[in-house]
Legacy VTK file of the C-alpha trace (Angstrom):
# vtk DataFile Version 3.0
C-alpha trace
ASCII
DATASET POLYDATA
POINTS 242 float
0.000 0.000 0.000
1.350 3.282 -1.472
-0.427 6.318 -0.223
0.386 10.048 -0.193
-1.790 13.292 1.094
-4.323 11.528 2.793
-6.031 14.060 5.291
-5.452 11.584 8.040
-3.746 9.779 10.972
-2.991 6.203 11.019
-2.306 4.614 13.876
-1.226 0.647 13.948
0.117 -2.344 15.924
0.897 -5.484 14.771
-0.542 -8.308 16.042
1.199 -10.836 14.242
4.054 -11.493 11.554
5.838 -9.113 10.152
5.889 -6.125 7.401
7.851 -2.678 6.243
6.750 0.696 7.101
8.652 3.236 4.303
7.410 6.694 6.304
9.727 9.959 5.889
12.758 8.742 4.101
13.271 6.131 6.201
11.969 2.124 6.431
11.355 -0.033 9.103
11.269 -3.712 9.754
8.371 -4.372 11.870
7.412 -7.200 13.793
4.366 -8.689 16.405
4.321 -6.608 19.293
5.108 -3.315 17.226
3.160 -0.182 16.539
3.269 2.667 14.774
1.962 5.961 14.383
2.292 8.190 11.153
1.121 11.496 9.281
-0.439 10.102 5.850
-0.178 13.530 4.503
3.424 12.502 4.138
4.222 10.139 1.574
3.965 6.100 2.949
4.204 2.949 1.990
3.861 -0.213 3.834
3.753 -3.991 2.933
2.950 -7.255 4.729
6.289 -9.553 4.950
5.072 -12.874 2.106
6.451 -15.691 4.479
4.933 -13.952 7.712
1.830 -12.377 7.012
0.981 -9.848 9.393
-2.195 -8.928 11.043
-2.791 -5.471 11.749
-5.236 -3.917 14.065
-5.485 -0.050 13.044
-7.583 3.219 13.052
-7.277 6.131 10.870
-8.628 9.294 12.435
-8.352 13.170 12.116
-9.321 16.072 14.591
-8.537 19.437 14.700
-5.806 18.569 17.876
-3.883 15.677 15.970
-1.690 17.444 14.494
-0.253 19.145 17.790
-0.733 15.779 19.649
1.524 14.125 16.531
4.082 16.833 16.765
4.306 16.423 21.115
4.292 12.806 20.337
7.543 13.323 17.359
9.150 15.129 20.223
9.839 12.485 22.389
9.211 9.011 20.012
9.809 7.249 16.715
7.293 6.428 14.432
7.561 2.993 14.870
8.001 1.618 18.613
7.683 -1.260 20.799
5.935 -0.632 24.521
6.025 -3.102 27.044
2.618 -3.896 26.213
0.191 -3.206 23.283
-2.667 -4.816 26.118
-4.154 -0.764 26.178
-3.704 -0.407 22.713
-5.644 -3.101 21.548
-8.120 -2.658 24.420
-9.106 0.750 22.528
-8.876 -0.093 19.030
-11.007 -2.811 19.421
-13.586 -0.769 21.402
-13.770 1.577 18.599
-13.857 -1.373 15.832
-16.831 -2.264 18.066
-18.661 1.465 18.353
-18.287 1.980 14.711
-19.670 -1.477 13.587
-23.233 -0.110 14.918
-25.354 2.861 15.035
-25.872 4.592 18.695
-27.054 7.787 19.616
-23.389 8.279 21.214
-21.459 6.913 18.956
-19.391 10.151 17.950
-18.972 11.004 21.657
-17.610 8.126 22.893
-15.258 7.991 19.564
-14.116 11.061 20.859
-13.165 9.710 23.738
-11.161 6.936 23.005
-9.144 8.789 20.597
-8.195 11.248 23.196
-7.506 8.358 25.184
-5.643 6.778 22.717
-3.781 10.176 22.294
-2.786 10.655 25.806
-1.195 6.978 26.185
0.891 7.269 22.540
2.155 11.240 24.401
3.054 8.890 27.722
4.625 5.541 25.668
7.534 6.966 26.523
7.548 6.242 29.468
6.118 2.724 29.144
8.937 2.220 26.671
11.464 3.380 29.198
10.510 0.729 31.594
12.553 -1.997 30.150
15.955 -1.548 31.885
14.580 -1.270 35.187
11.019 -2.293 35.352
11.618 -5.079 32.636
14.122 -6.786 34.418
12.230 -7.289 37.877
9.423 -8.002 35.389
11.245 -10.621 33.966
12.583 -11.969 37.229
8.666 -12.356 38.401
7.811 -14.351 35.327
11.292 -16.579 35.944
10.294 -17.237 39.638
6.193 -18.082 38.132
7.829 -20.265 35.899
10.296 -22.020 38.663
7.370 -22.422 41.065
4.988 -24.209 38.476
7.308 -25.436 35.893
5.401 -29.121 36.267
1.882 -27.295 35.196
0.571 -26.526 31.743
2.399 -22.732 31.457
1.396 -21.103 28.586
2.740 -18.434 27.004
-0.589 -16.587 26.098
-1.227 -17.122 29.977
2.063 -15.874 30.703
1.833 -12.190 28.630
-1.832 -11.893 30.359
-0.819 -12.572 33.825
2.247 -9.948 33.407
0.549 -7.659 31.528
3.499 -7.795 28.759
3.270 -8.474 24.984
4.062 -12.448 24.548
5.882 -11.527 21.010
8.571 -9.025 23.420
8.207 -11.455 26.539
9.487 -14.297 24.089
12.546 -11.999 23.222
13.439 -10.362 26.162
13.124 -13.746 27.899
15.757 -15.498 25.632
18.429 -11.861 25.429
18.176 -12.104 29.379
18.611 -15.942 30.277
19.830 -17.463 26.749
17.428 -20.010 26.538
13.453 -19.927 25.409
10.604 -19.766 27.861
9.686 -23.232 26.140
13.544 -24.429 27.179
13.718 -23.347 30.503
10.428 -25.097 31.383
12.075 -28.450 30.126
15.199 -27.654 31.488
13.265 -27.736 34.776
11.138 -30.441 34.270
14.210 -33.248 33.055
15.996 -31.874 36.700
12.792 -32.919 38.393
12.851 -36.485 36.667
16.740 -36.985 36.916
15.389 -36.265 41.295
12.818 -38.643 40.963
14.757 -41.444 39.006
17.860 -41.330 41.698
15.728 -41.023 44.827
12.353 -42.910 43.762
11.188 -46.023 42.504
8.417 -44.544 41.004
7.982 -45.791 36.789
8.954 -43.603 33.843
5.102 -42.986 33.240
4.171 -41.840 36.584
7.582 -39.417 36.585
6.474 -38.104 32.875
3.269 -37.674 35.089
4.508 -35.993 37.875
6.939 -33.632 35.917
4.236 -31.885 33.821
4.741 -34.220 30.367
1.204 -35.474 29.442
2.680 -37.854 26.964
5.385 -40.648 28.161
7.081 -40.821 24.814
7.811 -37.493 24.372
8.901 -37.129 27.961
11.691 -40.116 27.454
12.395 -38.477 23.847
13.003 -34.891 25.424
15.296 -36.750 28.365
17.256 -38.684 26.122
18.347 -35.647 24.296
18.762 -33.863 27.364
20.821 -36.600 29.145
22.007 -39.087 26.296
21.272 -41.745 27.978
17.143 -43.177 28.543
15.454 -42.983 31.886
16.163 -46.061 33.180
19.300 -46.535 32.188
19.906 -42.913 33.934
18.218 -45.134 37.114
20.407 -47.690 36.731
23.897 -45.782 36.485
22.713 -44.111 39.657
22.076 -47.566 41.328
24.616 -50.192 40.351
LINES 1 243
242 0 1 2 3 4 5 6 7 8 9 10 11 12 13 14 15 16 17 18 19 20 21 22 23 24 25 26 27 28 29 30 31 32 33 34 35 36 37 38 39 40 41 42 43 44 45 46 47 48 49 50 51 52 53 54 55 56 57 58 59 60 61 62 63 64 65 66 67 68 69 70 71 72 73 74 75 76 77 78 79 80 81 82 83 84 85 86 87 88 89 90 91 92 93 94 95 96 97 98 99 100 101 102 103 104 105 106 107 108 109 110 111 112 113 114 115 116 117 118 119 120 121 122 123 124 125 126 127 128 129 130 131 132 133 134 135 136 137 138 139 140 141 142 143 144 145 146 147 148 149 150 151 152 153 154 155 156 157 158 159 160 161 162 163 164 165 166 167 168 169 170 171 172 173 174 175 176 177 178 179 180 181 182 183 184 185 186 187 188 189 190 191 192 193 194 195 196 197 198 199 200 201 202 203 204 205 206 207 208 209 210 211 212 213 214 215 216 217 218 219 220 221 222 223 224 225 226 227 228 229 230 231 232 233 234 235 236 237 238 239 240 241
């Protein structure tokens, strides 16, 4: 999509997959967990990546305060950024997806609203944005002790971003730059530990310890140790016994 002069604001995140934003002389890669926020007076162009589709969720709006709003928000932001979050952003867009897919007698109003409300959090996304080096550490250090404490549940990642409040696609990231290892890898990490525990100390069988360690499936659980351990479960037992 090409577009130039259009009497409007656009503002975007990206729920999913990826794209390029060309805005201004410059491009940017975008990704899930992204947004942006442009002038389409100026000339634009932006494409969905072919191997990664992206879905966008977006509103295009005008007022006669944007433009100072834009230029407060230019002051202190990119175009394209990444909060800690998009959980707001969403929140709103999809509120007004929902207000302007019917007719109510308040309709305009409560547009209104939400765009100033929208406007207010992109002039304060600074701050969310700032968070990370502090605030996204201990953040990160919560969701690490969660994941320590239940690592034999079902953890899920959706679960995870809702519980913290923080964008899955940048928990996923931020996760692996911190610790070196996936969300997905630390959870087995911790669950073959458990197992190696229970296969020293118990007598218990390799089903009920696949059981007992979060693994719903027995195979995969002695598929995931062996390539953990190089060695199967029981003979991991019996090196520990003879």
């Amino acid at each position: 999509t090409s577009r130039q002069n259009l009497q409007s604001f656009l503002f975007a995140v990206v729920l999913d997959g990826r794209g390029t934003l060309n805005y201004s002389g410059e491009h940017y890669q975008l990704e899930a967990g992204q947004c942006f926020f442009i002038d389409c007076r100026t000339t634009h162009s932006y494409q969905s990546d072919p191997q990664q589709p992206w879905e966008l969720l977006w509103v295009h709006f005008n007022g006669c305060t944007t433009e100072e709003y834009y230029k407060l928000f230019l002051g202190q932001q990119q175009p394209v950024f990444q909060p800690v979050s998009t959980v707001k952003f969403v929140s709103v867009l999809q509120e007004l997806m929902r207000l302007n897919s019917e007719t109510y007698a308040d309709t305009e109003v409560l547009t209104s609203g939400l765009l100033a409300n929208l406007l207010t959090m992109l002039l304060t996304v600074n701050s969310i944005s700032e968070e990370n080096d502090t605030a996204l550490q201990s953040k990160l250090k919560t969701v690490m002790a969660h994941i320590d404490a239940n690592f034999t549940a079902d953890i899920r990642l959706d679960e995870l971003a809702q519980r913290f409040d923080i964008s899955k696609y940048y928990l996923t990231r931020e996760f692996k730059r911190a610790y070196g290892e996936t969300i997905f890898q630390h959870i087995i990490s911790l669950r073959i530990n458990y197992a190696k525990r229970l296969l020293r100390f118990t007598d218990k069988s390799v089903e009920e310890i696949a059981a007992l360690c979060g693994f719903k499936d027995q195979s995969y659980f002695s598929k995931q140790f062996k390539k953990a351990e190089n060695v199967t479960c029981l003979a991991f037992r019996r090196r520990w016994r003879d």
